[in-house]
C-alpha positions, 0 to 999 in steps of 0.5 A: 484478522482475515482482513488483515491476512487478505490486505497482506496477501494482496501487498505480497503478489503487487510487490512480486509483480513490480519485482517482476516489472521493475529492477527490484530483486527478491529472493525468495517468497519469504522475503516478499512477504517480509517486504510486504508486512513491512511496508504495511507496517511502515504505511501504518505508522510513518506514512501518516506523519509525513504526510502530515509533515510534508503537507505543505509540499503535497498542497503545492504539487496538488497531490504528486507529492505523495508519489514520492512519499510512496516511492521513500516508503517501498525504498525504506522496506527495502532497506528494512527488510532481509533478502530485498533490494530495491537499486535506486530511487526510480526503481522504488518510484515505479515499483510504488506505483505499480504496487498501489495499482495492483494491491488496487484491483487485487482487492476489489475483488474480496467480498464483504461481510454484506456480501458485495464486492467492494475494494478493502480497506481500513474503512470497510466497515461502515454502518448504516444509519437511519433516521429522519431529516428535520426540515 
């Protein structure tokens, strides 16, 4: 749950600070954190089937598909979401990209249950393994 809780945090303030930067609008604090568990929710359960969908198009444009991916997704939230409007598709293309780098580094900066810093994600809790190499 707090990894839950520090991942939504961290989309919240890169959603205020593209709001900030591009020509989206927010109306409040509520309607960033709505916009914020929205797209986490969308993340989780669309984005995988179009990524897997449109994998023809990210293989042909070595990955800068996904940028547009991004960018439908923010634009989808705010669409979903109450009290937040995104204008238009460039609007949500450097919203996207301003949002992935800065939920990015606001990460990096959680510590882990070991207790070394590393960025969260869904894959933060690895296991160690040991064991002996047959040669």
């Amino acid at each position: 749950m707090k990894e839950f809780l520090i991942r939504w945090a961290c989309t919240t303030v890169a959603v205020a600070v593209a709001v900030r930067l591009t020509g989206m609008q927010a109306e409040g604090l509520g309607s960033l954190l709505v916009v914020a568990l929205v797209l986490g929710i969308i993340n989780a359960f669309v984005r995988p089937v179009l990524l897997v969908l449109s994998l023809p198009f990210i293989l042909v444009t070595l990955g800068l598909f996904i940028l547009i991916l991004n960018a439908l997704m923010l634009w989808l939230a705010g669409a979903i979401a109450p009290g937040f409007h995104v204008d238009g598709f460039w609007n949500a293309f450097f919203g996207s990209i301003i949002v992935s780098i800065v939920s990015w580094i606001l990460s990096a900066f959680f510590q882990g249950s070991d207790g070394r810093y590393r960025v969260v994600t869904s894959h933060s809790q690895m296991k160690q393994v040991r064991g002996r190499v047959i040669e």
